[in-house]
N, C-alpha and C positions, 0 to 999 in steps of 0.2 A: 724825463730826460733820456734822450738816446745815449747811449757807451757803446762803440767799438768793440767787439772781444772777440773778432777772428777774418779770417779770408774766407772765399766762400770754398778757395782750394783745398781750406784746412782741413774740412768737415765731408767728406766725401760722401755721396748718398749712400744710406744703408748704415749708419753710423754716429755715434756721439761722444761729444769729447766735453771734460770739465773746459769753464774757463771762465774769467774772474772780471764782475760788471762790478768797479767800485770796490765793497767788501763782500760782494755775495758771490759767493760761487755758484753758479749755472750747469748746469746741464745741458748742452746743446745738441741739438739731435738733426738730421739733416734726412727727410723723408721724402724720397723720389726727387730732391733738386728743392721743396717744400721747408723749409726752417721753423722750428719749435723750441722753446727754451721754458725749463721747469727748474723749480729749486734742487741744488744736486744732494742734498738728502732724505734719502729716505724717511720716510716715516714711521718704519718699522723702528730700526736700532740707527737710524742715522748712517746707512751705507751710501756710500759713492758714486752716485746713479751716472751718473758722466763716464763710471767704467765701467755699464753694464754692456749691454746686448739688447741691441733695436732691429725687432720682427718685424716691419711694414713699418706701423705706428706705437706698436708694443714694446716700451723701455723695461728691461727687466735687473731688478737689482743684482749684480753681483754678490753679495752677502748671503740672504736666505731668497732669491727668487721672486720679490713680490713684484706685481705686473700693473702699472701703470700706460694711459694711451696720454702720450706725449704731446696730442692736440686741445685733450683739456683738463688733462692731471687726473683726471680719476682712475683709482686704484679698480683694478676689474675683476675680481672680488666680492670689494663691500664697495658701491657707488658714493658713498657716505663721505668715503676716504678721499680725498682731494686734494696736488702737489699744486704748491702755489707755482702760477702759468707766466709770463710773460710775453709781452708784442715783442715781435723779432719784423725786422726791415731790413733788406739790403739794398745797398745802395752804392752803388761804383766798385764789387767785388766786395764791399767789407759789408762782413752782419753784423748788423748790431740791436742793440736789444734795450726798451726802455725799462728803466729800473728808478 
């Protein structure tokens, strides 16, 4: 099921913001004009990946630093490590995200 959780205005490229499909909180990240949506915590200690810092495609926890690529959740690190991903669609300005 698609859910609504933003404009496409909201999310500026180079940028990612929490926002809430349902009960889950999202991670949405907007690379190059490109849309990607990860589960917003972390896997370290459960930090707020939605207020980290997005290099290219590199979400970086604000907590302790850990470094995930936003297009298909693996931690860059240890490949092992993997943020559950979701399909993101936009459609008429809204993205939305199946969950």
């Amino acid at each position: 099921m698609l859910v609504a959780v933003a404009r496409v205005e909201e999310v500026p490229p180079g940028t990612v913001k929490t926002v809430q499909a349902g009960d889950e909180a999202i991670a949405l990240a907007n690379v190059d004009g490109s849309f990607y949506a990860t589960q917003n915590a972390c896997l370290h200690l459960e930090g707020p990946l939605g207020e980290g810092r997005l290099d290219e495609c590199v979400l970086t926890c604000p907590w302790h630093g850990w470094r995930y690529d936003v297009r298909t959740g693996k931690n860059d690190f240890d490949l092992a490590i993997e943020l559950r991903t979701y399909e993101v669609q936009v459609e008429d300005g809204e993205v939305k995200v199946a969950v």
